[in-house]
C-alpha positions in Angstrom: -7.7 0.2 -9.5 -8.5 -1.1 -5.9 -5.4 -2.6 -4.1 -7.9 -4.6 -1.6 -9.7 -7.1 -4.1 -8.7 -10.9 -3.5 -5.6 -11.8 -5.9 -6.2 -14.3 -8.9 -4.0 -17.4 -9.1 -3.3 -15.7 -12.4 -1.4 -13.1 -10.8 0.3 -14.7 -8.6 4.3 -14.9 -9.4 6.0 -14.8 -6.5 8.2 -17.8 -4.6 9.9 -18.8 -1.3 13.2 -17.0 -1.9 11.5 -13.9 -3.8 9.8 -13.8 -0.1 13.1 -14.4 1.1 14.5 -11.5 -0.7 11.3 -9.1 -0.1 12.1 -9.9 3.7 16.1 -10.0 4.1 15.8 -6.4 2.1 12.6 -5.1 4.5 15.1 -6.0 7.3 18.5 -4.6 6.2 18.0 -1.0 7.2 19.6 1.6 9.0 16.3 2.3 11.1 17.0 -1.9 12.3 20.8 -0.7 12.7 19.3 2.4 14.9 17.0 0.2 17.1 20.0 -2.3 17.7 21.9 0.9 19.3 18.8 1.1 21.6 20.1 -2.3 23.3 23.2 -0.9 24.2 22.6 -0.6 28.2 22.3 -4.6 27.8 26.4 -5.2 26.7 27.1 -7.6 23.5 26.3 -11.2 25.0 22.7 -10.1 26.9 21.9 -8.0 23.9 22.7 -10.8 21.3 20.4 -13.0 23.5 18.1 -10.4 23.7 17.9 -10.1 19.7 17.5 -14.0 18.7 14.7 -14.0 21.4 12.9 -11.2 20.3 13.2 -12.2 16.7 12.1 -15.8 17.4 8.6 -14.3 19.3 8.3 -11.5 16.7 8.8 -13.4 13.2 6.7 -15.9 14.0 3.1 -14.1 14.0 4.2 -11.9 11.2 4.6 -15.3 9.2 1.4 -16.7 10.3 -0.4 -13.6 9.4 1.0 -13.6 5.9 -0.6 -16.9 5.4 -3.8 -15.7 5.6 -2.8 -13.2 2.8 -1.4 -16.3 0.6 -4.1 -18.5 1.5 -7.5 -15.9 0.4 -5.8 -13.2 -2.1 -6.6 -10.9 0.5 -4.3 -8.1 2.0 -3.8 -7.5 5.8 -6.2 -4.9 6.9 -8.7 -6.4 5.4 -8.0 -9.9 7.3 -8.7 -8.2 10.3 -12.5 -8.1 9.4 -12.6 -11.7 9.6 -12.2 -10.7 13.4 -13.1 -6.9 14.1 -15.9 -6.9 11.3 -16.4 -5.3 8.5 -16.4 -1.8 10.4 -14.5 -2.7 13.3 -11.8 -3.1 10.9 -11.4 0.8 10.1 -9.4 1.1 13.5 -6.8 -0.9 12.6 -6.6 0.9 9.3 -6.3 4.3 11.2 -3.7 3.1 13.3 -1.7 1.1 10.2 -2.1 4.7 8.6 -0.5 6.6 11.7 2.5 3.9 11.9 3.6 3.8 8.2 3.4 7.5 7.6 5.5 7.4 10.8 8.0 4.6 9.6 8.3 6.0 6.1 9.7 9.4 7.9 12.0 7.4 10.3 13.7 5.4 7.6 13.8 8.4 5.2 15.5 10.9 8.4 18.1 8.2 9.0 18.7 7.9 5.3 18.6 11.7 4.9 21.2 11.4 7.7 23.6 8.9 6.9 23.7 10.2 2.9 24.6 13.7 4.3 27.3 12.8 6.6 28.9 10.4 3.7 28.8 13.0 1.3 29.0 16.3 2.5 28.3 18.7 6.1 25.4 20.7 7.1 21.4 20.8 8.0 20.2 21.7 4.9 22.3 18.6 2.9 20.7 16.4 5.0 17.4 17.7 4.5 17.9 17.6 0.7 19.0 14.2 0.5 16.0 13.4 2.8 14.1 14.6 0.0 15.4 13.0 -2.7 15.6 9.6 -1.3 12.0 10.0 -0.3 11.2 10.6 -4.4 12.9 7.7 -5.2 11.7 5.6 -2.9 8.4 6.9 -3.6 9.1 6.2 -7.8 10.3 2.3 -7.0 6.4 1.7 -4.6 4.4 3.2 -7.6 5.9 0.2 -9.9 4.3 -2.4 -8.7 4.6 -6.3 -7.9 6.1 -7.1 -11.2 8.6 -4.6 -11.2 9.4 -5.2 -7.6 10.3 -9.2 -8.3 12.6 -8.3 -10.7 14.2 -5.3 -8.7 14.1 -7.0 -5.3 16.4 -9.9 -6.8 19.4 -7.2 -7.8 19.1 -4.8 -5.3 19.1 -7.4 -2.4 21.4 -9.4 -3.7 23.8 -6.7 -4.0 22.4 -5.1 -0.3 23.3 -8.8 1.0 27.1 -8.6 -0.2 27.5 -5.0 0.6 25.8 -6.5 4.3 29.1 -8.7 4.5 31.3 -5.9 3.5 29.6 -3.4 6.5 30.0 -6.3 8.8 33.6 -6.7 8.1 34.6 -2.8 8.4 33.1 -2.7 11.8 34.7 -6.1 13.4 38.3 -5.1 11.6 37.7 -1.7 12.9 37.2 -2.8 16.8 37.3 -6.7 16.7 35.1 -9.0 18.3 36.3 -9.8 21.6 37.0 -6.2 22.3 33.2 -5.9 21.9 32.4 -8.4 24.5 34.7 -7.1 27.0 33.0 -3.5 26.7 31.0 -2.7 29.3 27.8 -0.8 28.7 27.2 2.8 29.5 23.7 4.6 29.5 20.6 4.7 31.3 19.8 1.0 32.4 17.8 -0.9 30.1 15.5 -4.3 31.7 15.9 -7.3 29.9 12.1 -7.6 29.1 12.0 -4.4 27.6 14.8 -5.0 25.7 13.2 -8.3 24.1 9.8 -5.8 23.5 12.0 -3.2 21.4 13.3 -6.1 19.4 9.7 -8.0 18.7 7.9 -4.3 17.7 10.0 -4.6 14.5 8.6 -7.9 12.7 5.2 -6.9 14.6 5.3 -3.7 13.1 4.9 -5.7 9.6 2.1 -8.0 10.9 -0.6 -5.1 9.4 1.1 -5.2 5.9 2.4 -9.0 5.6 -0.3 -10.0 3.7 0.0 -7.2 1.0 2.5 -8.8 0.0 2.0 -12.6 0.9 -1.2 -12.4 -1.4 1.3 -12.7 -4.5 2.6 -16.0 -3.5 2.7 -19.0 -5.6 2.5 -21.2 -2.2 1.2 -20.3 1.3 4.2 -22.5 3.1 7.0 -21.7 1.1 5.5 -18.0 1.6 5.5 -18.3 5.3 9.1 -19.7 5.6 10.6 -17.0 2.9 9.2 -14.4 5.2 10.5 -16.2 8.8 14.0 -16.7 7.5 14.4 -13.6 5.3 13.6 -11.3 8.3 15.0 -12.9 10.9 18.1 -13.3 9.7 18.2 -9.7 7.8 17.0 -7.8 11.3 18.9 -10.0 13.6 22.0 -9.0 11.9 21.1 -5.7 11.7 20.4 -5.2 15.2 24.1 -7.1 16.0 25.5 -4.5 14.1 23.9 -1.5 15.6 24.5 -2.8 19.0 28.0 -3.5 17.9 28.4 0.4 16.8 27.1 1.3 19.8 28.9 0.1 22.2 32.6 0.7 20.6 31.4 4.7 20.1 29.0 5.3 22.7 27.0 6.8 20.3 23.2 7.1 19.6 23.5 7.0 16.2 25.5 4.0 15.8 23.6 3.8 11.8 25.6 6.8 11.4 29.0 5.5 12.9 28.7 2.3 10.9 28.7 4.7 7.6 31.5 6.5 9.0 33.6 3.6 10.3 32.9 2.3 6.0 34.3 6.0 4.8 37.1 5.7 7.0 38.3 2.4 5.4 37.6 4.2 2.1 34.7 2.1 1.4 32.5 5.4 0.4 30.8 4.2 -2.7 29.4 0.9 -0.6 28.2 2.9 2.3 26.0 5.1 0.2 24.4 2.4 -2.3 23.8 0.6 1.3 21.7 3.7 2.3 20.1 4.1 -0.6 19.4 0.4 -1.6 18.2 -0.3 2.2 15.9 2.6 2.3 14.1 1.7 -0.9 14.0 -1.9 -0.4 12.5 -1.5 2.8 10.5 1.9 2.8 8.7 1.6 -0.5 6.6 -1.2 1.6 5.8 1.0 3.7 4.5 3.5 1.4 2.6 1.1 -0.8 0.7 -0.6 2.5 -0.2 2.8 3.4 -2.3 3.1 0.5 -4.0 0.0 0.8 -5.1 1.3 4.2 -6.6 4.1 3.1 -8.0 2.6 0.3 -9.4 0.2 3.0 -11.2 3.4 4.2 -12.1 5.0 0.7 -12.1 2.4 -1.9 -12.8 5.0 -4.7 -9.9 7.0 -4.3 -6.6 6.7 -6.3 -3.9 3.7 -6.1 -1.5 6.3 -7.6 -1.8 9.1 -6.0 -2.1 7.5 -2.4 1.2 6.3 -3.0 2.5 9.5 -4.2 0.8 11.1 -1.0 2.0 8.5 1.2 5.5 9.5 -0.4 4.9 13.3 0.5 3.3 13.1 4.3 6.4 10.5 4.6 9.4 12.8 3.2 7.7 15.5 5.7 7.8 13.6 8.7 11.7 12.6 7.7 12.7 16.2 7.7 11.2 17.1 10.5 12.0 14.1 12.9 12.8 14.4 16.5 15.3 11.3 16.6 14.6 10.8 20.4 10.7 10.2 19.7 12.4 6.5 18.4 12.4 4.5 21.6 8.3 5.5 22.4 7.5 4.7 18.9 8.4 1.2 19.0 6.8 0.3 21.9 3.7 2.3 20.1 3.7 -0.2 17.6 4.3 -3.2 20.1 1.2 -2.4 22.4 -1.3 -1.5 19.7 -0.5 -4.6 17.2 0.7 -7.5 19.8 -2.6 -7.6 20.7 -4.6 -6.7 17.5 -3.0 -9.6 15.9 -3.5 -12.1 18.4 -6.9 -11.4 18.4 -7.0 -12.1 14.6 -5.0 -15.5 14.8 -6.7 -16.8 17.3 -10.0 -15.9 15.0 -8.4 -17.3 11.8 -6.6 -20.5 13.3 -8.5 -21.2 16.1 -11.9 -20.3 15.6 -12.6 -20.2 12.2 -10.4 -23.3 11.2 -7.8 -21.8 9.4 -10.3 -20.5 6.4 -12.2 -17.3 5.4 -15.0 -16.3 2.6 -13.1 -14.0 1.0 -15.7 -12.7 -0.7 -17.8 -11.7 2.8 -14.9 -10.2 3.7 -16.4 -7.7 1.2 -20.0 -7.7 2.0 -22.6 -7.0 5.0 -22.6 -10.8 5.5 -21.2 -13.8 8.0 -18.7 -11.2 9.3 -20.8 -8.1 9.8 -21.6 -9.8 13.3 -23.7 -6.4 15.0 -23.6 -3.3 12.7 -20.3 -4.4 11.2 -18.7 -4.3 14.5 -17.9 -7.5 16.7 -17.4 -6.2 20.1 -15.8 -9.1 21.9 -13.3 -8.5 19.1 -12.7 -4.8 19.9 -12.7 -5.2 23.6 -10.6 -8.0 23.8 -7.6 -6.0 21.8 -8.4 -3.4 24.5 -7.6 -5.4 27.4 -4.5 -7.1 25.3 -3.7 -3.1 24.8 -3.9 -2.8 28.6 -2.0 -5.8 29.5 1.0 -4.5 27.6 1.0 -1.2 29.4 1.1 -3.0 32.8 3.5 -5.0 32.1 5.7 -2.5 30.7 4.9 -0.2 33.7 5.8 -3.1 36.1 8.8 -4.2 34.5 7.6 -7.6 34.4 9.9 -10.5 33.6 8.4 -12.3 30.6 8.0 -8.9 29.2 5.2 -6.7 27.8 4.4 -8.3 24.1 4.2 -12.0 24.6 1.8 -11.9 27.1 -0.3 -9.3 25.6 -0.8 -11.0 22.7 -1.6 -14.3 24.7 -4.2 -12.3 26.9 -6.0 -10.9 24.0 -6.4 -13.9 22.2 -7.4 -15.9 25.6 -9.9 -13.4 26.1 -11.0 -13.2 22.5 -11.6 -17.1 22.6 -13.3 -16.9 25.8 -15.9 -14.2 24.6 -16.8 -15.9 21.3 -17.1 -19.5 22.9 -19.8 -17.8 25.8 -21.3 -15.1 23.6 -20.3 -15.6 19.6 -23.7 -16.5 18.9 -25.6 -13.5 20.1 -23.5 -11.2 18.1 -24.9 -11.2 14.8 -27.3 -9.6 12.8 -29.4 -11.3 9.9 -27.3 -11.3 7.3 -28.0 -9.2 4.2 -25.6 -7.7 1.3 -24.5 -4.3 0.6 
């Protein structure tokens, strides 16, 4: 079965708060917990700041580009062609490919983690945990959309109350204003970048939003289930990790937050929170990742991508070195940022807020020259480089706004001077 073929109004079956649900439960990790710990140099008020900025920048292009999914039936790697072309479009694939084996071996090593410290002491505990949690996870992405509506309601639901019980432990365990009147320890951490390692983590869905978005019943309710669901999910997430951090020191506050649970005898919760947050979260990652390889080799299996996705996935998670963390945000921020803002520019802006679905198939209106459109490719480039100055600089409004901005400036530029000279006589294939 191909995973990239436009999605029938039949099949469609999901609404605003099962987006909401899909979204608060993609957010409410321990990986989310993790990155909020990376704030910690910033103290509780700059960091809070720092988190409802960075979420408000982030979400919002993540929820644009799922509208594209709702709208044409179509998943996300394969809006970009609208943009890139038909060919130009494998890159992004590549690179989707790279970050969600990556992200399916960061949640399941935090996972692996947090279960072995909850439950028992050693290396190989954690590793074995890290390995079953991985099966599971795998299991719950091979049952598809119609088992995931169903699923997603419990397990989120239930994930959203345990939330309220986590939150609890930690504020009766070192209280709130005792928080704010911490002051930070660690190497200094610039505002700007701060905001950057908050918006990586909705950009980091922008190449799989539309996977998902495809299924819904109606392209606005879609878009606002997405924006709330993950910005209140990751913003709370991050709070708590920066929280944890702060009161322990620590650079695994996920980990503290378990143990802070256990010490208030709250055991059971804290593990049915690792394991419900790593499946509601991860088994996205594993299912996009075969749609972008499919994207690359539409003949080979739905099944067993997953299942490989699964396996490379569970390798990475054993094998993990925890400070890679901080670098591989910021991976994510400067390759997609501008990738993205490239393609909403194309879709809003220049194309009027409507594709042919079907030519996003074919060697036709978006081949532009030998399936490649170059203003396209070099315009993410200089978005790519805009990032990296920025980030070298320290600049003040940060690295991923204005990377994102540049690339679509330039992008809309380019098209309006030279859009006309870059295609070929169409033809199908």
């Amino acid at each position: 079965m191909s995973l990239l073929k436009p999605v029938s109004n039949e099949e469609r079956n999901l609404d605003g708060f099962d987006f909401f649900l899909l979204w608060a439960g993609a957010a409410i990790s321990l990986g989310e917990i993790w990155a909020g710990g990376l704030l910690l140099p910033l103290g509780l008020g700059v960091g809070l700041i720092a988190i409802l900025i960075g979420h408000l920048i982030g979400n919002t292009p993540m929820a644009l580009s799922g509208i594209i999914g709702s709208r044409h039936g179509v998943p996300s790697i394969v809006s970009t062609r609208g943009a890139l072309g038909n060919r130009g479009a494998y890159l992004p694939a590549a690179l989707n490919i790279v970050q969600l084996i990556g992200w399916t071996g960061v949640m399941l090593y935090v996972a692996g983690h947090a279960a072995g410290r909850l439950l028992a002491v050693g290396a190989l505990n954690t590793r074995l945990w890290t390995i079953i949690i991985g099966v599971l996870t795998t299991v719950w992405a091979l049952g598809g959309h119609n088992l995931w509506k169903p699923l997603q309601r419990i397990a989120v639901t239930l994930l959203i109350l345990l939330s309220f019980v986590m939150t609890w432990s930690i504020l009766r365990e070192y209280g709130f204003r005792s928080l704010l009147h911490i002051k930070p320890t660690g190497q200094g951490l610039r505002f700007p970048l701060g905001v950057d390692l908050v918006i990586a983590m909705p950009v980091s869905w922008i190449p799989l939003v539309a996977d998902y978005s495809r299924y819904g019943l109606n392209s606005r309710r879609s878009a606002w289930g997405t924006w709330l669901g993950y910005f209140i999910g990751s913003s709370w997430m991050y709070a708590i990790g920066l929280a944890a951090a702060l009161a322990t020191g620590s650079d695994a506050p996920d980990t503290m937050v378990m143990e802070v649970m256990k010490s208030h005898g709250a055991v059971l919760s804290a593990l049915l929170i690792v394991l419900l947050a790593t499946f509601t979260t991860t088994f996205l990652d594993i299912y996009s990742n075969a749609v972008s390889v499919q994207s690359l080799a539409p003949k080979w299996s739905e099944k067993w991508l997953v299942v490989a996705g699964g396996v490379f996935g569970t390798i990475i998670g054993v094998v993990f070195p925890p400070e890679a963390y901080q670098d591989f945000l910021l991976f994510i921020g400067s390759t997609f940022c501008p990738l993205f803002g490239v393609v909403l520019c194309d879709y809003f802006l220049l194309k009027r807020g409507a594709y042919d679905a079907e030519n996003l198939f074919r060697r036709a209106k978006y081949w532009y020259t030998g399936g490649v459109n170059a203003a396209a490719l070099g315009s993410w480039l200089a978005g790519f480089l805009i990032y990296v100055l920025c980030t070298r600089t320290g600049w003040i409004g940060g690295s991923s706004l204005p990377s994102m901005i540049g690339a679509a400036l330039t992008y809309y530029v380019a098209m309006k001077l030279f859009g006309t000279n870059m295609k070929e006589p169409a033809q199908n294939a």
